[in-house]
DSSP file (Angstrom, degrees, kcal/mol; ACC not computed):
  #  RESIDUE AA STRUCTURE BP1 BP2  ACC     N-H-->O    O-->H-N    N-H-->O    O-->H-N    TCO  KAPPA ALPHA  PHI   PSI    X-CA   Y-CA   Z-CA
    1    1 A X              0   0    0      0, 0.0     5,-0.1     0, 0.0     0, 0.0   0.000 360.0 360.0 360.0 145.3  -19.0   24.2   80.0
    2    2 A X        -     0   0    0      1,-0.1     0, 0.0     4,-0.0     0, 0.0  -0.363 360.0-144.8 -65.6 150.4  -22.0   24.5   77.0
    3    3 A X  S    S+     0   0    0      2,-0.1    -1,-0.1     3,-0.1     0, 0.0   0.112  98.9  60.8 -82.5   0.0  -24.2   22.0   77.6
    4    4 A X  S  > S+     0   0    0      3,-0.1     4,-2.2     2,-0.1    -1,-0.0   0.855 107.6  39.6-108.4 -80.9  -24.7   21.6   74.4
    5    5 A X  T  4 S+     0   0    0      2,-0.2    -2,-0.1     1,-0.2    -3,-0.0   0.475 109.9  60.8 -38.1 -18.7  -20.8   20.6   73.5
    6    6 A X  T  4 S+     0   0    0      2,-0.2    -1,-0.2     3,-0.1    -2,-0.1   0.790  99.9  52.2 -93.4 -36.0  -20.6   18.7   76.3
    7    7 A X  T  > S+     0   0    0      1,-0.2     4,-1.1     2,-0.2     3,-0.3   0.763 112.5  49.7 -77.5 -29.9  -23.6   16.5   74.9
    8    8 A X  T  < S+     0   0    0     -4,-2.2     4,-0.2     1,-0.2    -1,-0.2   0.616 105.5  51.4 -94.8   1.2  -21.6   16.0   71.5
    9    9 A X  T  > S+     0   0    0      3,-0.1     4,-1.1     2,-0.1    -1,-0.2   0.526 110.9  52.4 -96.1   8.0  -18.4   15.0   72.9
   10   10 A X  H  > S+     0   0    0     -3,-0.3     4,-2.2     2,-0.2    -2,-0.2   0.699 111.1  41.8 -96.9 -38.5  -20.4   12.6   74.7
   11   11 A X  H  < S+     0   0    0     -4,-1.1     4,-0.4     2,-0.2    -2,-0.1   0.778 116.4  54.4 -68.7 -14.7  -22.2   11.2   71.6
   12   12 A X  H >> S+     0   0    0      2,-0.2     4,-1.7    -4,-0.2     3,-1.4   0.907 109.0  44.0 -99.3 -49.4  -18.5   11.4   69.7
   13   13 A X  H 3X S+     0   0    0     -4,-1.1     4,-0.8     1,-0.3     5,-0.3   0.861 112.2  56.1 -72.2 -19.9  -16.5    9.3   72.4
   14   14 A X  H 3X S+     0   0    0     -4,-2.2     4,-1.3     1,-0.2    -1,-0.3   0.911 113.8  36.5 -84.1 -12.0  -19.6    7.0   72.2
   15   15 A X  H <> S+     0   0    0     -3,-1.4     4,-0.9    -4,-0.4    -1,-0.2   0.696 113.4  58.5 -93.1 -18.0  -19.2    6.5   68.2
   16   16 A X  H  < S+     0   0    0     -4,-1.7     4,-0.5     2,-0.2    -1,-0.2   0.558 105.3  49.6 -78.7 -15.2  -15.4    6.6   68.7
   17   17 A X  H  < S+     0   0    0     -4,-0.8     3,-0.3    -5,-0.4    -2,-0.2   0.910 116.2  47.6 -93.6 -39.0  -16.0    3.3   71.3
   18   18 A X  H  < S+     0   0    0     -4,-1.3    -2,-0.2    -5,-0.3    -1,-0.1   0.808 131.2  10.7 -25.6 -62.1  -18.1    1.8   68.4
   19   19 A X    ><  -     0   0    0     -4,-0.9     3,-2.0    -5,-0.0     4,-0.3  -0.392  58.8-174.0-152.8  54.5  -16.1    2.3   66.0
   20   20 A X  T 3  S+     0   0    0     -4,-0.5    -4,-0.1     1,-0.3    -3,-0.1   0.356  81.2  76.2 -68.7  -0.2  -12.2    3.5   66.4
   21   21 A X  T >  S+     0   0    0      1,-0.2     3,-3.2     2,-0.1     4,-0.4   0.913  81.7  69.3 -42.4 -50.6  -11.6    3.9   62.6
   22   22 A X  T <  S+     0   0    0     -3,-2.0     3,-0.5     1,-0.4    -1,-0.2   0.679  89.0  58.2 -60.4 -19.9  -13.5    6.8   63.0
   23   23 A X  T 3  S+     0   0    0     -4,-0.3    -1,-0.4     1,-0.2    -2,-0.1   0.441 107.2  50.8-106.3  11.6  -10.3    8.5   65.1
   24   24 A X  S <  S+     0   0    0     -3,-3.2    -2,-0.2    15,-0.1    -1,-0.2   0.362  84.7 137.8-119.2  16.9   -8.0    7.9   61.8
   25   25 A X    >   -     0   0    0     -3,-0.5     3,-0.9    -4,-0.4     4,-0.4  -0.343  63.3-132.8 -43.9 125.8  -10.8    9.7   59.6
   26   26 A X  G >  S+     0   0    0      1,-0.2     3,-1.0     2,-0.2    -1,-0.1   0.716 112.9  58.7 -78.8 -42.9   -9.2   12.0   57.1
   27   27 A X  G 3  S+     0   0    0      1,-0.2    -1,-0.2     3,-0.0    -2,-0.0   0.770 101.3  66.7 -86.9 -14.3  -12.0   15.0   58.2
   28   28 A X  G <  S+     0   0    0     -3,-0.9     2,-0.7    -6,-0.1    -1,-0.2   0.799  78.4  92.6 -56.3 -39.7  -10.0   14.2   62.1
   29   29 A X    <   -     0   0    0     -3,-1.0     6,-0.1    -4,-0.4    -5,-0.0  -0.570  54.3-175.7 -78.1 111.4   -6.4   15.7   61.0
   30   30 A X        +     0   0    0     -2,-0.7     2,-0.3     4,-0.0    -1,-0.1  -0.105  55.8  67.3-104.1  63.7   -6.3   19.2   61.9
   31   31 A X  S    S-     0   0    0      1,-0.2     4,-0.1     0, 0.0     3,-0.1  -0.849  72.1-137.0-139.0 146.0   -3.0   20.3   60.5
   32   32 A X  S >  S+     0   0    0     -2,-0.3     3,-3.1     1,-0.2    -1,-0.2   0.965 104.0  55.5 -64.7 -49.0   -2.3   20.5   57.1
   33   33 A X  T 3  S+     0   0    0      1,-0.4    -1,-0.2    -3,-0.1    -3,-0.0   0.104  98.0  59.9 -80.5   3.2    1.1   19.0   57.6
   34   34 A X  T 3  S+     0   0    0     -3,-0.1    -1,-0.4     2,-0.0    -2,-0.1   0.378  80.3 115.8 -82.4 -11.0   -0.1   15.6   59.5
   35   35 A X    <   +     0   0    0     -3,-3.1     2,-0.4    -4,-0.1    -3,-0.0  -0.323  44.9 176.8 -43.3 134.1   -2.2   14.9   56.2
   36   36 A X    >   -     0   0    0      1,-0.1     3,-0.6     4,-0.0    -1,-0.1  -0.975  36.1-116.5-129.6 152.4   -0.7   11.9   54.8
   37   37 A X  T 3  S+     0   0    0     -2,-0.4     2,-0.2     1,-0.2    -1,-0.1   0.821 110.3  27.2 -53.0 -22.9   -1.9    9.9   51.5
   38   38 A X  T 3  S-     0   0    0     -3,-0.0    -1,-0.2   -12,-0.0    -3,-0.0  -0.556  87.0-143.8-147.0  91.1   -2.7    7.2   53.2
   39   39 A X    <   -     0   0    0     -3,-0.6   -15,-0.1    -2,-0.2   -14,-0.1   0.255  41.0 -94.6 -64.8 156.2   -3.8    7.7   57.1
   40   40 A X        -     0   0    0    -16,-0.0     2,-0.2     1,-0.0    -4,-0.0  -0.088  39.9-118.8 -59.4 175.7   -2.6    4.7   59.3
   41   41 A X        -     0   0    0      1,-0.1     2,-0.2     3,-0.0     3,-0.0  -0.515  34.5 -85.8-103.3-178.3   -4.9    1.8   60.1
   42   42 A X        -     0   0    0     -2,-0.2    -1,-0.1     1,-0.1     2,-0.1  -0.563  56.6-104.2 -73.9 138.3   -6.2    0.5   63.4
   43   43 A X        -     0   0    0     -2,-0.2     2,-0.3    -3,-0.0    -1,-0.1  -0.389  38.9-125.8 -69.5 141.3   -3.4   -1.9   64.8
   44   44 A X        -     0   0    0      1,-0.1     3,-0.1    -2,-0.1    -1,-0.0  -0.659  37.0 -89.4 -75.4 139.6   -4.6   -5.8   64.2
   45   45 A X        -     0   0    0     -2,-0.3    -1,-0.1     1,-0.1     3,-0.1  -0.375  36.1-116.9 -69.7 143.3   -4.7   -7.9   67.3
   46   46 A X        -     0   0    0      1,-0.1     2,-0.2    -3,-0.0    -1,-0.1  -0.287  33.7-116.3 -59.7 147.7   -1.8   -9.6   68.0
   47   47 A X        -     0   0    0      2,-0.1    -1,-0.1    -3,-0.1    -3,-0.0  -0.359  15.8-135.4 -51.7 150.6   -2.6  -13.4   67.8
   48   48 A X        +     0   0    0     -2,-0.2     2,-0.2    -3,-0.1    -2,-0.0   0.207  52.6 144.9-116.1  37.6   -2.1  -15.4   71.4
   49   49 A X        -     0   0    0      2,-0.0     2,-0.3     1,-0.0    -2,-0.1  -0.572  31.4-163.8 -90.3 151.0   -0.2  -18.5   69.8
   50   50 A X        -     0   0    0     -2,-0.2    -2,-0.0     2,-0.2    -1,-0.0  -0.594  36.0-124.0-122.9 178.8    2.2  -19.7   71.8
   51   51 A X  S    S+     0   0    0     -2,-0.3     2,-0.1     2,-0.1    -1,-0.1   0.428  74.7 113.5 -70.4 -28.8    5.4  -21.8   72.4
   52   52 A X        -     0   0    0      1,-0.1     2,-0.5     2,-0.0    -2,-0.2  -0.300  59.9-141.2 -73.0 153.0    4.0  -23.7   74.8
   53   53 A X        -     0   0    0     -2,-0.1     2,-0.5     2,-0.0    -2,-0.1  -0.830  19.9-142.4 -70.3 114.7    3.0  -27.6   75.0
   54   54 A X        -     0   0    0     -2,-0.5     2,-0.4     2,-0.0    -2,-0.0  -0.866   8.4-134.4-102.4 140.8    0.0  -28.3   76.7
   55   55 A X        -     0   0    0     -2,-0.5     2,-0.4     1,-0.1    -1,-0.0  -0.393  20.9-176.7 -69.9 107.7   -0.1  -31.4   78.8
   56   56 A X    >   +     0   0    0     -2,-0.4     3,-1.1     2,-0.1     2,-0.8  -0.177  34.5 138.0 -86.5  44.8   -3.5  -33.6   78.1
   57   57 A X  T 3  S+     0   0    0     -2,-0.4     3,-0.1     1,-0.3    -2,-0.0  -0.952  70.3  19.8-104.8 150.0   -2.8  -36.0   80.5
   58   58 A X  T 3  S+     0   0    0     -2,-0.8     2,-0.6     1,-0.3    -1,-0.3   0.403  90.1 143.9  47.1  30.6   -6.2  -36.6   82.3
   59   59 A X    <   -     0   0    0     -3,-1.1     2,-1.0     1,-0.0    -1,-0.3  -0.871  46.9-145.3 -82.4 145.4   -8.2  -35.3   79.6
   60   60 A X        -     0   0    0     -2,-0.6     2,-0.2    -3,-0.1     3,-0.0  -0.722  19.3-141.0-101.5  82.1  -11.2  -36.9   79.0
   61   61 A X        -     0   0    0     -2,-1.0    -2,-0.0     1,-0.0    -1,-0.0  -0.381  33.5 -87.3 -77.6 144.1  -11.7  -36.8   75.1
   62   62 A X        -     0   0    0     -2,-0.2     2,-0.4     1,-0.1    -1,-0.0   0.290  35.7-113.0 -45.7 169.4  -15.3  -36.1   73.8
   63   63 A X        -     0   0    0      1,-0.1    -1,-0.1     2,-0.1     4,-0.1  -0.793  34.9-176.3-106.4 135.3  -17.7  -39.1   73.3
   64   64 A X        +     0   0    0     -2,-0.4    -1,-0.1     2,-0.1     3,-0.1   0.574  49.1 104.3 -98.9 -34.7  -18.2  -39.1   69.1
   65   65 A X  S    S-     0   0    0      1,-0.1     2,-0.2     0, 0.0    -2,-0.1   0.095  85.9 -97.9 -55.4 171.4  -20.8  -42.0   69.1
   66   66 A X        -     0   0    0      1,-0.1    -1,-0.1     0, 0.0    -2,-0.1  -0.606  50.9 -95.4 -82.5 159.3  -24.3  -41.3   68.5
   67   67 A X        -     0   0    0     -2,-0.2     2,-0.1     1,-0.1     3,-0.1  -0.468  41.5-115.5 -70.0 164.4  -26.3  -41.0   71.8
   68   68 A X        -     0   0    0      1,-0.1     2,-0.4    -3,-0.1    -1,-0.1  -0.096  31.0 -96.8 -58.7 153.3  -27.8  -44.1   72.7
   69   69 A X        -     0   0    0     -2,-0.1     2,-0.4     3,-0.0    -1,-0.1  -0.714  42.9-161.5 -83.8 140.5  -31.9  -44.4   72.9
   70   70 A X        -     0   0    0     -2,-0.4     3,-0.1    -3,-0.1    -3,-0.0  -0.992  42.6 -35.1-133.6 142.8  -32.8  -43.9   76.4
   71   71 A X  S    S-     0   0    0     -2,-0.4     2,-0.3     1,-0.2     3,-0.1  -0.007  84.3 -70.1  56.3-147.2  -36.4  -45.1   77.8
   72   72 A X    >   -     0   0    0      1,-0.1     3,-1.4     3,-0.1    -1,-0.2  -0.862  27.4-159.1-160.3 114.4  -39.6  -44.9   75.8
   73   73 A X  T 3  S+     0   0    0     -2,-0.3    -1,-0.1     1,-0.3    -2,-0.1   0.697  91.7  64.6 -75.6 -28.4  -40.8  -41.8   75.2
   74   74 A X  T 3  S+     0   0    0     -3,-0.1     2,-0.8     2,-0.1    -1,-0.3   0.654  84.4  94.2 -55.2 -18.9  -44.4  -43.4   74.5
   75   75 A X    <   -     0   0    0     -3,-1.4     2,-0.3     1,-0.0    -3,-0.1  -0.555  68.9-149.5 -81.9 119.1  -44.5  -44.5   78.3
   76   76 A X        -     0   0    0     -2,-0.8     2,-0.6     2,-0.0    -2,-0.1  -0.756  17.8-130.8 -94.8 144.5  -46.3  -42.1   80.6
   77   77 A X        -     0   0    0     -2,-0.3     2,-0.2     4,-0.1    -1,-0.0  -0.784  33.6-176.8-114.7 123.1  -44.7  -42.2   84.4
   78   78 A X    >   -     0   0    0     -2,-0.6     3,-1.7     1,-0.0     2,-1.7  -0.777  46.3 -91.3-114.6  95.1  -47.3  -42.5   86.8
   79   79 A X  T 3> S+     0   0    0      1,-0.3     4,-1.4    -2,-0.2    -2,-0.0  -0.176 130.5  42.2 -31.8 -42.3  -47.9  -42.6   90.9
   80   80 A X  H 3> S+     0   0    0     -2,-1.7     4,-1.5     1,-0.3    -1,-0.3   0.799 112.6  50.5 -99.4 -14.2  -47.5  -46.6   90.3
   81   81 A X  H <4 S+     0   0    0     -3,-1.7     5,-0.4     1,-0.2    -1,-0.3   0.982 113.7  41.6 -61.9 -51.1  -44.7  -46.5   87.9
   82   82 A X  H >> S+     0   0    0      1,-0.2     4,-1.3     2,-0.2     3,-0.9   0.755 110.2  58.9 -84.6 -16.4  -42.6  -44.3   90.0
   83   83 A X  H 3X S+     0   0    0     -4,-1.4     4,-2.8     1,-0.2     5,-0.3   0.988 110.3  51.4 -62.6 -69.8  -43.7  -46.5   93.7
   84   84 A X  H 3< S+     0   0    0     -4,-1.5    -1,-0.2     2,-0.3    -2,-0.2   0.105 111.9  39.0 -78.5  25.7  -42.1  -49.6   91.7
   85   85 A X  H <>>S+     0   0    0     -3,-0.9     4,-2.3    -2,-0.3     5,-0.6   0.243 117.3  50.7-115.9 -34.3  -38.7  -48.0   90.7
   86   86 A X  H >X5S+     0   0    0     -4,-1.3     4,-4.0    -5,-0.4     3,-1.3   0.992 110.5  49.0 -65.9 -49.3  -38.6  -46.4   94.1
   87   87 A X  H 3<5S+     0   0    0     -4,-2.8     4,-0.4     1,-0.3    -1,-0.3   0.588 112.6  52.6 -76.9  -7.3  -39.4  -50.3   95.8
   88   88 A X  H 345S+     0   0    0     -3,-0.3     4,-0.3    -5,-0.3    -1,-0.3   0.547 105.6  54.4 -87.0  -7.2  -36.5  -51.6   93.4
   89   89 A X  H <X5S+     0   0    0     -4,-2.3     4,-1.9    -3,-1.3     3,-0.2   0.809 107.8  45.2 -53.3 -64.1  -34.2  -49.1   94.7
   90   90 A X  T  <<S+     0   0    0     -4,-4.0    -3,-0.2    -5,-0.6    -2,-0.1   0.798 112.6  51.9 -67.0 -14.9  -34.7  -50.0   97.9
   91   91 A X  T  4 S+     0   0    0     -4,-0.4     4,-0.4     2,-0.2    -1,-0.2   0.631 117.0  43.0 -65.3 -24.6  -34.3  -53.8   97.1
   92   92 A X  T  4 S+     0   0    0     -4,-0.3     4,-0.2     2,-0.2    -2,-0.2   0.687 109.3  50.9 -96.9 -22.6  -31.3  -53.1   95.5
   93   93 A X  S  X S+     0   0    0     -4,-1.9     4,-0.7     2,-0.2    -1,-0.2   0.514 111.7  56.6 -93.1 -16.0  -29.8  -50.7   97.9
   94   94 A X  H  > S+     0   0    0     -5,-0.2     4,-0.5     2,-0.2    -2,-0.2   0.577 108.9  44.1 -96.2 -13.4  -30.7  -53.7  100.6
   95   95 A X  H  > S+     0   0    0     -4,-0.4     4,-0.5     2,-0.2    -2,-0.2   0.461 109.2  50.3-116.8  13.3  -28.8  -56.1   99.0
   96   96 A X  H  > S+     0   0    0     -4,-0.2     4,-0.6     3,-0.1    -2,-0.2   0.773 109.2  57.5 -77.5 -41.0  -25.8  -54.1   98.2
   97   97 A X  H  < S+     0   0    0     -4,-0.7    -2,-0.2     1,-0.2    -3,-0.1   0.996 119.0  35.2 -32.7 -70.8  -26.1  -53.3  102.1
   98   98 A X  H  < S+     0   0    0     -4,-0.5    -1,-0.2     1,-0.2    -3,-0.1   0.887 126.1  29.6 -58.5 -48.9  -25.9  -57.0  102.4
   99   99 A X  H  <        0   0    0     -4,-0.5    -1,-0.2    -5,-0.0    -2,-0.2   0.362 360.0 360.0 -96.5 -24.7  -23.8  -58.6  100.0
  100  100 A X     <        0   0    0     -4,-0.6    -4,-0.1    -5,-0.2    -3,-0.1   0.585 360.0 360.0  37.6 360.0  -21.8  -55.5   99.9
């Protein structure tokens, strides 16, 4: 096979994957007698609506509010900040332990 031909059917299927108008192109028909006035279109995709219900029960419908403020972005966390959340974790985690 030309190497040559072989490298423009490779460059044509790639402009035909691009673009698959291009395969109902008027300069495409080689017969006179397939000419038509008005060459077919590319088929539309089909739509996927269906018949079916779908069941929401246990969905969890979206939060709408605005978020909430969390912390304070002005506060910088430092060795002794983060010592004192970790030693009220563990106070808190000893008296669920306890009181349970």
């Amino acid at each position: 096979m030309d190497p040559q031909k072989l490298s423009e059917l490779r460059t044509f299927v790639k402009l035909c994957k691009q673009n698959s108008a291009i395969l109902h192109s008027e300069d495409l028909i080689f017969f006179p007698e397939e000419k038509a006035e008005d060459p077919p279109k590319p088929p539309e995709p089909e739509s996927e609506e269906s018949d079916l219900e779908i069941d929401n029960e246990g969905v969890i419908e979206p939060d709408n509010e605005e978020p909430q403020a969390m912390g304070d972005e002005s506060v910088e966390v430092i060795c002794a900040t983060v010592s004192s959340f970790l030693l009220l974790v563990q106070l808190a985690m000893s008296l669920l332990m306890i009181f349970g």
